[in-house]
mmCIF file as gemmi writes it, N, C-alpha and C atoms, coordinates in Angstrom:
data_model
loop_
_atom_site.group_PDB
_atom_site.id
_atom_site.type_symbol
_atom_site.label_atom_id
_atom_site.label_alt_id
_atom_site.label_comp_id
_atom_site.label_asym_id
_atom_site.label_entity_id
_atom_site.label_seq_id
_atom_site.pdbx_PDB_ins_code
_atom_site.Cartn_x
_atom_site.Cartn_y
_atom_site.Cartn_z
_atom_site.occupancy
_atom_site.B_iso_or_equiv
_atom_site.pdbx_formal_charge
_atom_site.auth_seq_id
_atom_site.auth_asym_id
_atom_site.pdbx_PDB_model_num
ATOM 1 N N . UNK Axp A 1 ? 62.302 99.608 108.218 1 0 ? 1 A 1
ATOM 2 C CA . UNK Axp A 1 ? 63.111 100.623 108.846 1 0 ? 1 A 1
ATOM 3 C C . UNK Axp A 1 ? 63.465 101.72 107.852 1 0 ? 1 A 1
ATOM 4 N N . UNK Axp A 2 ? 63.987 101.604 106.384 1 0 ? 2 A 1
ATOM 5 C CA . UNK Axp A 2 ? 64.229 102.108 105.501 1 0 ? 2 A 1
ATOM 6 C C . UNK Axp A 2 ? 62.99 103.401 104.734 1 0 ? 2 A 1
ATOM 7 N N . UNK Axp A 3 ? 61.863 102.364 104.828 1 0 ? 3 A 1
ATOM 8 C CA . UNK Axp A 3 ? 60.831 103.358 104.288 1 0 ? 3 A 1
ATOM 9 C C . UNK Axp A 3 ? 60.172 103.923 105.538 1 0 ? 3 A 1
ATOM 10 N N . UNK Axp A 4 ? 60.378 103.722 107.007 1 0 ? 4 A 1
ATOM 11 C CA . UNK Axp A 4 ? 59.929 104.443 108.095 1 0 ? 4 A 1
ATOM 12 C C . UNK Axp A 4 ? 60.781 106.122 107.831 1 0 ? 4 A 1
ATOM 13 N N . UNK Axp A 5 ? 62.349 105.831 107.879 1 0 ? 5 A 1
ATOM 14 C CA . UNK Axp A 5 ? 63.261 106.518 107.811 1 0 ? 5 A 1
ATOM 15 C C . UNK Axp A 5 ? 62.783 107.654 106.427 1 0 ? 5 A 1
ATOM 16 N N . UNK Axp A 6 ? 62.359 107.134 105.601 1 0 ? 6 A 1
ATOM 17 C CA . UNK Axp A 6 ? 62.68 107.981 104.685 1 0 ? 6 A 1
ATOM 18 C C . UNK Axp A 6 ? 61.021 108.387 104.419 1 0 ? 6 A 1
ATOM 19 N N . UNK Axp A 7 ? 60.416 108.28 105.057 1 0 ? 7 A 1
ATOM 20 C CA . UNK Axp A 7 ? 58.408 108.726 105.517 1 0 ? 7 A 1
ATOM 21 C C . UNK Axp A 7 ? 59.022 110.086 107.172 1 0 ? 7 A 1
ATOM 22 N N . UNK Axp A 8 ? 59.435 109.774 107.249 1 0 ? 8 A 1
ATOM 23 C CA . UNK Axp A 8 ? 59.966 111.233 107.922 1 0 ? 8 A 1
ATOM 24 C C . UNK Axp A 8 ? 60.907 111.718 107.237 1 0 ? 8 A 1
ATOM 25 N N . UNK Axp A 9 ? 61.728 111.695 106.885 1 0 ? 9 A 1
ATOM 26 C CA . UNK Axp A 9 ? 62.616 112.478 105.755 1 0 ? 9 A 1
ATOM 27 C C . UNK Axp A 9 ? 61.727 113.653 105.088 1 0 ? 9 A 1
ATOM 28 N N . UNK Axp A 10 ? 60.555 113.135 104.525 1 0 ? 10 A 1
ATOM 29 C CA . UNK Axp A 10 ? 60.07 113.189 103.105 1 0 ? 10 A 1
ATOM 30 C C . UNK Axp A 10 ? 58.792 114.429 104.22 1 0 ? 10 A 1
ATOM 31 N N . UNK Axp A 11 ? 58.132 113.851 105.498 1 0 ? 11 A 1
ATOM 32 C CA . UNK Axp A 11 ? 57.684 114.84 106.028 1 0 ? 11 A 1
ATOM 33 C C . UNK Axp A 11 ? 58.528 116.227 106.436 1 0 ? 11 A 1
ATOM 34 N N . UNK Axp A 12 ? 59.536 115.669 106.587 1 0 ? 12 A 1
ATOM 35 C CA . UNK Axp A 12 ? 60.716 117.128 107.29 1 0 ? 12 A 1
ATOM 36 C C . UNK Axp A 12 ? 60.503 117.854 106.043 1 0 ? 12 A 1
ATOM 37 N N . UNK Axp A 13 ? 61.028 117.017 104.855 1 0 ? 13 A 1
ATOM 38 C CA . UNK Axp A 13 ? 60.954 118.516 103.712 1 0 ? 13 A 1
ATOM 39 C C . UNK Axp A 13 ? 60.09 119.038 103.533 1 0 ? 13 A 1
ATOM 40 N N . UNK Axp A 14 ? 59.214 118.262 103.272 1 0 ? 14 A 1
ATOM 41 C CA . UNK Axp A 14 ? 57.841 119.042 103.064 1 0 ? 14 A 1
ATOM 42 C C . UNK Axp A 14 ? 57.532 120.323 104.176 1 0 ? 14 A 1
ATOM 43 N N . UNK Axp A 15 ? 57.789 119.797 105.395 1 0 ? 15 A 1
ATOM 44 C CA . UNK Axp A 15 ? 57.558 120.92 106.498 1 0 ? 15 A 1
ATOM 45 C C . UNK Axp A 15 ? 58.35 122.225 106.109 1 0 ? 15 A 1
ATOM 46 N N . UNK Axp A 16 ? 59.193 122.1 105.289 1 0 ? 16 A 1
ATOM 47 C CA . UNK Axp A 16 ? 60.595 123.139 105.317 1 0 ? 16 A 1
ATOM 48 C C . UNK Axp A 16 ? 60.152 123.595 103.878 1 0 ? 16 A 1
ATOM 49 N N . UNK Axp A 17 ? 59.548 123.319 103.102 1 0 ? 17 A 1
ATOM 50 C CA . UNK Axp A 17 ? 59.018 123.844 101.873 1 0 ? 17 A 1
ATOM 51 C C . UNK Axp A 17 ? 57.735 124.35 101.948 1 0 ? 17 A 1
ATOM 52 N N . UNK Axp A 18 ? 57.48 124.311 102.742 1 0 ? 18 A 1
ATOM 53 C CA . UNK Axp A 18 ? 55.666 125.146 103.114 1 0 ? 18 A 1
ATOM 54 C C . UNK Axp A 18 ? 55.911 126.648 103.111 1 0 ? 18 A 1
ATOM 55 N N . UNK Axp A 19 ? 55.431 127.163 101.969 1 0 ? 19 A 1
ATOM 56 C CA . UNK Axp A 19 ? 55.187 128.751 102.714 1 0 ? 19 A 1
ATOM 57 C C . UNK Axp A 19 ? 54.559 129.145 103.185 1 0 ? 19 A 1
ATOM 58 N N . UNK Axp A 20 ? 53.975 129.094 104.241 1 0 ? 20 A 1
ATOM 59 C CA . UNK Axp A 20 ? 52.792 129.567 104.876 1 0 ? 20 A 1
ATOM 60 C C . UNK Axp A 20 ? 52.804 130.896 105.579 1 0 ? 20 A 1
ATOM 61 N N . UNK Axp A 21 ? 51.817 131.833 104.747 1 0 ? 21 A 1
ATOM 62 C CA . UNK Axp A 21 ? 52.475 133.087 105.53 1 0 ? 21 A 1
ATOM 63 C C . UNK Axp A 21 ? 52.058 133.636 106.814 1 0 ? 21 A 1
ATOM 64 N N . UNK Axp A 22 ? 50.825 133.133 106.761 1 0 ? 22 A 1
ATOM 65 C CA . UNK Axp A 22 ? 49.751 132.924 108.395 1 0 ? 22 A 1
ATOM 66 C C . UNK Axp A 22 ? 50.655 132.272 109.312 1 0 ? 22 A 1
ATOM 67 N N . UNK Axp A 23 ? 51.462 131.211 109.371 1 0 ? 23 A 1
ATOM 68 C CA . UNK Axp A 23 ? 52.516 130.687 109.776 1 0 ? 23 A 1
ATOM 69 C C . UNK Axp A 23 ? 53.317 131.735 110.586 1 0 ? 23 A 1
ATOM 70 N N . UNK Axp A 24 ? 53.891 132.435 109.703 1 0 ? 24 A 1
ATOM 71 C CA . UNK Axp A 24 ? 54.69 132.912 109.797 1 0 ? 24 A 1
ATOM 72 C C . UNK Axp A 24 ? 54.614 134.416 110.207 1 0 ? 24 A 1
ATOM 73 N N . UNK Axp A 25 ? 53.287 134.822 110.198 1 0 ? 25 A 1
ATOM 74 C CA . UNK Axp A 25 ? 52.829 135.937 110.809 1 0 ? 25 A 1
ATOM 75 C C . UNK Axp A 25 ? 53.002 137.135 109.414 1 0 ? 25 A 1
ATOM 76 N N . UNK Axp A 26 ? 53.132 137.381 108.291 1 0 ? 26 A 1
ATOM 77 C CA . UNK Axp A 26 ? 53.555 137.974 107.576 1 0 ? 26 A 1
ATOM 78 C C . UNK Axp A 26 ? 53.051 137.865 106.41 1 0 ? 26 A 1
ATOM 79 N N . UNK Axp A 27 ? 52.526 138.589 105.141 1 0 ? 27 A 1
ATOM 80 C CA . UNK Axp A 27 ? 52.399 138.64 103.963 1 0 ? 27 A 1
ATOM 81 C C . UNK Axp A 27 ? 53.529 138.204 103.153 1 0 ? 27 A 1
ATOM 82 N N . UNK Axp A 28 ? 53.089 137.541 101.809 1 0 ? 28 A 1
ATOM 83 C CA . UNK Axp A 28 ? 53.945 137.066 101.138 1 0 ? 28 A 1
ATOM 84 C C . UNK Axp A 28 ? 54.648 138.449 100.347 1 0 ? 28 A 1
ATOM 85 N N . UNK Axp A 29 ? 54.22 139.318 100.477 1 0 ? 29 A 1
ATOM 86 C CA . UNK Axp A 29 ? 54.915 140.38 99.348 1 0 ? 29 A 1
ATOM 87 C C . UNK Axp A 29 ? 55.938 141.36 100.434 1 0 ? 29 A 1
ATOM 88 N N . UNK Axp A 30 ? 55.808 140.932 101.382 1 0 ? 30 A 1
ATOM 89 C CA . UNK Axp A 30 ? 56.694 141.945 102.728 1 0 ? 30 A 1
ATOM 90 C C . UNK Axp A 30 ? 58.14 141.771 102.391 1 0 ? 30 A 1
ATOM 91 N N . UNK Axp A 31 ? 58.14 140.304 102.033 1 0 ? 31 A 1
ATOM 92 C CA . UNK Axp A 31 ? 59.743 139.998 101.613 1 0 ? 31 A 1
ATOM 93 C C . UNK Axp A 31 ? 60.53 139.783 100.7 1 0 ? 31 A 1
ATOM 94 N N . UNK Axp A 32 ? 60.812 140.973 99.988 1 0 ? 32 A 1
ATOM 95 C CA . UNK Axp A 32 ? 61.083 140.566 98.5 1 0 ? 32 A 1
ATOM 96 C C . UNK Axp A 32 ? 62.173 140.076 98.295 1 0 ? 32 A 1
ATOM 97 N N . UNK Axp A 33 ? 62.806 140.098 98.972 1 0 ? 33 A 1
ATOM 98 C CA . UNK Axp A 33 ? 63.844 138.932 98.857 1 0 ? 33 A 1
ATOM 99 C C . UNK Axp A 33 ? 63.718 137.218 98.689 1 0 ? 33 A 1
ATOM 100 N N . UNK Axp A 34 ? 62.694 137.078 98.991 1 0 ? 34 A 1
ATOM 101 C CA . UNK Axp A 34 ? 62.1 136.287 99.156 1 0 ? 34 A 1
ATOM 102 C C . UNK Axp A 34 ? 62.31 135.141 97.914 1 0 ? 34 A 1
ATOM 103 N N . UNK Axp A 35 ? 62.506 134.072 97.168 1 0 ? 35 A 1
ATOM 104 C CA . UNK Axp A 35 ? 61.823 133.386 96.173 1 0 ? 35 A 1
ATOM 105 C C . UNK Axp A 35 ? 62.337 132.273 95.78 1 0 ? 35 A 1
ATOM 106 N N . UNK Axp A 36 ? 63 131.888 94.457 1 0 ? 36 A 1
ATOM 107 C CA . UNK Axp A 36 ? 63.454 130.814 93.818 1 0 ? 36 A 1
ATOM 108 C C . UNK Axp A 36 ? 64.834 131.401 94.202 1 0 ? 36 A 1
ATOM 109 N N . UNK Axp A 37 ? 65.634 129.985 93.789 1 0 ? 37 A 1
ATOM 110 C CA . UNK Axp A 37 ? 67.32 129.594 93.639 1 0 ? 37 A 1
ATOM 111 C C . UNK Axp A 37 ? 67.204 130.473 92.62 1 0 ? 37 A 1
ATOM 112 N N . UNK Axp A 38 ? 68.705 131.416 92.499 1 0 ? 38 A 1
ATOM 113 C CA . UNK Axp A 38 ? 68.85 131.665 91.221 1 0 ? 38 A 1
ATOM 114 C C . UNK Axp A 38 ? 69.278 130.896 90.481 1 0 ? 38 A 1
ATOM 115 N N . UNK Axp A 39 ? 69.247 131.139 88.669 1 0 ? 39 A 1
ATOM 116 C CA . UNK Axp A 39 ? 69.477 130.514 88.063 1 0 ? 39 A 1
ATOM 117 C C . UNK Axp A 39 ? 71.212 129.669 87.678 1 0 ? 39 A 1
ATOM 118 N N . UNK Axp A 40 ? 72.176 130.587 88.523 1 0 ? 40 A 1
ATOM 119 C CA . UNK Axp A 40 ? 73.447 130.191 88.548 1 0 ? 40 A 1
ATOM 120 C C . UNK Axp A 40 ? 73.406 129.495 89.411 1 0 ? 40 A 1
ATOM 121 N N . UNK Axp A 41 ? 73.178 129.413 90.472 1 0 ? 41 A 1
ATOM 122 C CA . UNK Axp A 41 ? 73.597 128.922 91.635 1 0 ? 41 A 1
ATOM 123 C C . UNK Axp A 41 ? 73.002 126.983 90.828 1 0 ? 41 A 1
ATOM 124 N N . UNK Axp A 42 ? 71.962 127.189 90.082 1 0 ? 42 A 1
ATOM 125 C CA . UNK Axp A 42 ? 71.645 125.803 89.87 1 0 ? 42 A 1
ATOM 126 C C . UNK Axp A 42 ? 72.612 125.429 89.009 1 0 ? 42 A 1
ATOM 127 N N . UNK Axp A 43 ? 73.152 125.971 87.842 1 0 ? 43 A 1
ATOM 128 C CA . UNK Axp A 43 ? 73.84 125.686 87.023 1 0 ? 43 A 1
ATOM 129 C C . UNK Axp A 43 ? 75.569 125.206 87.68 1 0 ? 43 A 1
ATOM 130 N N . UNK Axp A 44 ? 75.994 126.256 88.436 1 0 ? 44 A 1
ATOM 131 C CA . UNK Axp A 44 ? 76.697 125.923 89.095 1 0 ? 44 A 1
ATOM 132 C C . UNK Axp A 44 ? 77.027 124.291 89.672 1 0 ? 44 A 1
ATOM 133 N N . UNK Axp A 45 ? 75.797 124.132 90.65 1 0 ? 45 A 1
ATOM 134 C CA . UNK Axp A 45 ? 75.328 122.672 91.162 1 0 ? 45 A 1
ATOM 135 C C . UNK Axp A 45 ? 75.742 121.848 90.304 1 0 ? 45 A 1
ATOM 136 N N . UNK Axp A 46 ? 75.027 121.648 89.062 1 0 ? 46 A 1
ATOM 137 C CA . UNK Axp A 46 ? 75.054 120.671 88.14 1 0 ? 46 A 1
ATOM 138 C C . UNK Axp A 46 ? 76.084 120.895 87.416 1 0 ? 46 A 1
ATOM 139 N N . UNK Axp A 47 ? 76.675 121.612 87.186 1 0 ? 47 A 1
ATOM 140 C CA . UNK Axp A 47 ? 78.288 121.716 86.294 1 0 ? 47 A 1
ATOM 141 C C . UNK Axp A 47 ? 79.129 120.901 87.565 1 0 ? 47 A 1
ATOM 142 N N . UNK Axp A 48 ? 79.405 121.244 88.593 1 0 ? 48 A 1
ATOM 143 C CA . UNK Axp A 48 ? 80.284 120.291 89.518 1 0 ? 48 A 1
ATOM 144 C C . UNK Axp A 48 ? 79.817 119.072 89.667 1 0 ? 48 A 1
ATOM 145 N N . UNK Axp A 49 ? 78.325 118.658 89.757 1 0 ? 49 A 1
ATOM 146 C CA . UNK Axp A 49 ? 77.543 117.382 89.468 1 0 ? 49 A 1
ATOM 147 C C . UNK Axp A 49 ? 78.427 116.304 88.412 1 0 ? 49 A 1
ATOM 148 N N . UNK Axp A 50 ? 78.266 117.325 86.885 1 0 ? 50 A 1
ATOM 149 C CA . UNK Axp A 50 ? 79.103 116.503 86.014 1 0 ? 50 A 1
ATOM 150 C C . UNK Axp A 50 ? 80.195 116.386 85.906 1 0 ? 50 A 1
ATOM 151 N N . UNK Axp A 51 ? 80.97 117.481 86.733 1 0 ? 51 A 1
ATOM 152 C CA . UNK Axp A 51 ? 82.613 117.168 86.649 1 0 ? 51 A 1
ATOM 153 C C . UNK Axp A 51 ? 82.93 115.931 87.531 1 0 ? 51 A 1
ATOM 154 N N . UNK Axp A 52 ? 82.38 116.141 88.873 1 0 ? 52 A 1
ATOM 155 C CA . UNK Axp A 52 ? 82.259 114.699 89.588 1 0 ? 52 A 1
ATOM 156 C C . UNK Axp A 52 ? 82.289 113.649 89.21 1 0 ? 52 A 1
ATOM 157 N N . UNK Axp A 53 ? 80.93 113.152 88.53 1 0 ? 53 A 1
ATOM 158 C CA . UNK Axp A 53 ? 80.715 112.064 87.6 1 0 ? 53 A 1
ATOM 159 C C . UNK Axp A 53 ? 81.286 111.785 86.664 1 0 ? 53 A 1
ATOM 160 N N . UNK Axp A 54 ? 81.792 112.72 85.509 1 0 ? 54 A 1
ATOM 161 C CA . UNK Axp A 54 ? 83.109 112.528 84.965 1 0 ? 54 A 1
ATOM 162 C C . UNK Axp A 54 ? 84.099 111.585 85.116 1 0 ? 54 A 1
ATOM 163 N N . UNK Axp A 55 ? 84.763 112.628 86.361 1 0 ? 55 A 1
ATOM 164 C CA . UNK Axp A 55 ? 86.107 112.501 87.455 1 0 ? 55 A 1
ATOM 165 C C . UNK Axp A 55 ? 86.109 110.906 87.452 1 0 ? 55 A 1
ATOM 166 N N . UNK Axp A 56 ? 85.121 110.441 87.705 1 0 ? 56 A 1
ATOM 167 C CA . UNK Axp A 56 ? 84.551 109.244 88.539 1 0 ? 56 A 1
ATOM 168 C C . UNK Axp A 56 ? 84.779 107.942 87.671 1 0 ? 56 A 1
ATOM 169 N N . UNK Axp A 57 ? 84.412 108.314 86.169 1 0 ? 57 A 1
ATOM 170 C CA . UNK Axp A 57 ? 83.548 107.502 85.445 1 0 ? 57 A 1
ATOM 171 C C . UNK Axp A 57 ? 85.453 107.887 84.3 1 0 ? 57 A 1
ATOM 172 N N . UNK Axp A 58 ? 85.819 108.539 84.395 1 0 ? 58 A 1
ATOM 173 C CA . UNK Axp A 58 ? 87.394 108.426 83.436 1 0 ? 58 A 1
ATOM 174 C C . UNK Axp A 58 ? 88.145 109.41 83.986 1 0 ? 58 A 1
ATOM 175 N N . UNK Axp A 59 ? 88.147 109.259 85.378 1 0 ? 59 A 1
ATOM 176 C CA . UNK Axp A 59 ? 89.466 110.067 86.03 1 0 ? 59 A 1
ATOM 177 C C . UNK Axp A 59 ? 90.754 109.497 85.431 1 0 ? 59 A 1
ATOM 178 N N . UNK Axp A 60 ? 91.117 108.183 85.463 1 0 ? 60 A 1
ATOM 179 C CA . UNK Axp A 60 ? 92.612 107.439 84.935 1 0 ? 60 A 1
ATOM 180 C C . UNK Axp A 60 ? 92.853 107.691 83.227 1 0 ? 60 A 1
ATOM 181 N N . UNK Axp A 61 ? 91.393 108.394 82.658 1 0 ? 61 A 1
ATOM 182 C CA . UNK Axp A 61 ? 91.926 108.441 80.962 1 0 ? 61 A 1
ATOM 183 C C . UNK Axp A 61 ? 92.229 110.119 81.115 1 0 ? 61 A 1
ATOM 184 N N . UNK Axp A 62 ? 91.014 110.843 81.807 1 0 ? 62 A 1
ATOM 185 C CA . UNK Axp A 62 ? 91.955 112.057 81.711 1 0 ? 62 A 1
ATOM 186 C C . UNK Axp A 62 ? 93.453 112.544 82.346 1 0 ? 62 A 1
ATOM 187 N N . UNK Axp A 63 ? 93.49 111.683 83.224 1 0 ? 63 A 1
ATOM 188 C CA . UNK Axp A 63 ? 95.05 112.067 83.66 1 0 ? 63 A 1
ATOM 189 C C . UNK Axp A 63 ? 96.3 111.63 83.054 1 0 ? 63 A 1
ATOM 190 N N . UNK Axp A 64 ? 95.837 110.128 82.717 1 0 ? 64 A 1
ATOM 191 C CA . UNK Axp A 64 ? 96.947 109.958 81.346 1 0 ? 64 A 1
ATOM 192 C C . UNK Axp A 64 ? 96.301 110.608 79.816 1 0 ? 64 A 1
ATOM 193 N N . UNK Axp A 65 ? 95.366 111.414 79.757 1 0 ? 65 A 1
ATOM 194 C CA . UNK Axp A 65 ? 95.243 112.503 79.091 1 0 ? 65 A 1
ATOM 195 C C . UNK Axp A 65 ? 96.768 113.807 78.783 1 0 ? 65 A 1
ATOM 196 N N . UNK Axp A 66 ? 96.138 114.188 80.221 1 0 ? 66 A 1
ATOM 197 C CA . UNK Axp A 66 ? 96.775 115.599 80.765 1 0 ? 66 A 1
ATOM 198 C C . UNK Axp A 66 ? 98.763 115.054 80.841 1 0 ? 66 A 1
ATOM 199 N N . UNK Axp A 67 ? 98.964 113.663 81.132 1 0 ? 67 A 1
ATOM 200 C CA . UNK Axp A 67 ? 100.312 114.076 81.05 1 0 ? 67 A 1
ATOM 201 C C . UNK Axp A 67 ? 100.818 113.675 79.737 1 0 ? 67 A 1
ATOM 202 N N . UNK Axp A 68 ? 100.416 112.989 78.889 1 0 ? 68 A 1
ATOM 203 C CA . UNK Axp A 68 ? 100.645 112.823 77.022 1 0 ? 68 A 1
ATOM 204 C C . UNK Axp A 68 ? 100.602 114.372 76.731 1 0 ? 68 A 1
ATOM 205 N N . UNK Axp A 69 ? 99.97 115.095 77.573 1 0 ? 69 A 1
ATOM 206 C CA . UNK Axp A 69 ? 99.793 116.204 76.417 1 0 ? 69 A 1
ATOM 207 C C . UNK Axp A 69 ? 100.897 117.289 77.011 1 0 ? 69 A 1
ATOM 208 N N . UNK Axp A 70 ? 101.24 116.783 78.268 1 0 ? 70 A 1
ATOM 209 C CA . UNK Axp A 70 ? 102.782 117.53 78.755 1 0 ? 70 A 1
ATOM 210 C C . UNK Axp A 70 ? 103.778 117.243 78.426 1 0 ? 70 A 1
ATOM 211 N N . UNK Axp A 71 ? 103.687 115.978 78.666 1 0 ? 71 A 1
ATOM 212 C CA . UNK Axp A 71 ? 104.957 115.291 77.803 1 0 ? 71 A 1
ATOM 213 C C . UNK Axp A 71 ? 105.457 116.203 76.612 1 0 ? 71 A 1
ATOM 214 N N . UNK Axp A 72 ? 104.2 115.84 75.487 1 0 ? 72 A 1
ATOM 215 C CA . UNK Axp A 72 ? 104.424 116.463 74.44 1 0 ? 72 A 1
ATOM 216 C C . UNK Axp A 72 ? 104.853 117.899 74.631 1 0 ? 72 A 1
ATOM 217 N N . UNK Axp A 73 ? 104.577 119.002 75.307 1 0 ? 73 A 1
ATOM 218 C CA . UNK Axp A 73 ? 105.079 120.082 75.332 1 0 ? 73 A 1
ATOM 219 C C . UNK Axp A 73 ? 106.419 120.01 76.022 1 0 ? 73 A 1
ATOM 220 N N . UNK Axp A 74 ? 106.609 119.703 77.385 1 0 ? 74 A 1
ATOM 221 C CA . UNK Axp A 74 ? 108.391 119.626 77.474 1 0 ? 74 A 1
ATOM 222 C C . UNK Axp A 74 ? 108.816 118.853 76.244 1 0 ? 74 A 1
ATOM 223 N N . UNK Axp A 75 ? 108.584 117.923 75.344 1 0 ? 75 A 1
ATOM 224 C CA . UNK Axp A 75 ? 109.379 117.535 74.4 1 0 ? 75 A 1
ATOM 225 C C . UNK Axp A 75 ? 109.559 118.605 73.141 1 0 ? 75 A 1
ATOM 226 N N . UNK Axp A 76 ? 108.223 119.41 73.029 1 0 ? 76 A 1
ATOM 227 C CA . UNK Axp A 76 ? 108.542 120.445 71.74 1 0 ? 76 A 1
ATOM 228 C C . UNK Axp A 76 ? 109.561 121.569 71.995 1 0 ? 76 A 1
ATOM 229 N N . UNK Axp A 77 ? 109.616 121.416 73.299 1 0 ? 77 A 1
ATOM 230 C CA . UNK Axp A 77 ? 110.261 122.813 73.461 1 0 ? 77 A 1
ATOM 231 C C . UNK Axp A 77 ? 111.478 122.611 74.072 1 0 ? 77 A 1
């Protein structure tokens, strides 16, 4: 059931990653808008990727992080 499920999955993307411009009735250079992710938008992705995983993996050390280090400031001041 699992690898049925994921043998159409794997066809859907593929269908959705085809450029075909005969397809589509159109030359590939008509649309210049056209192309790759930019390069932020990936970076982006993967910077929240690792804050996640982070979060995940020592959410309870950074938060008793963040209040040791308040503490300490209402106490200096």
């Amino acid at each position: 059931m699992f690898h049925h499920l994921m043998n159409r999955f794997a066809v859907f993307v593929v269908g959705l990653s085809t450029d075909d411009p005969a397809r589509r009735g159109e030359r590939r250079g008509d649309r210049p808008d056209r192309g790759d992710v930019p390069g932020w938008v990936l970076i982006t992705l993967m910077t929240a990727g690792l804050v996640v995983a982070l979060w995940a993996l020592a959410g309870e050390a950074f938060t008793s992080m963040f209040q040791d280090a308040m503490n300490k400031v209402r106490g200096a001041g």
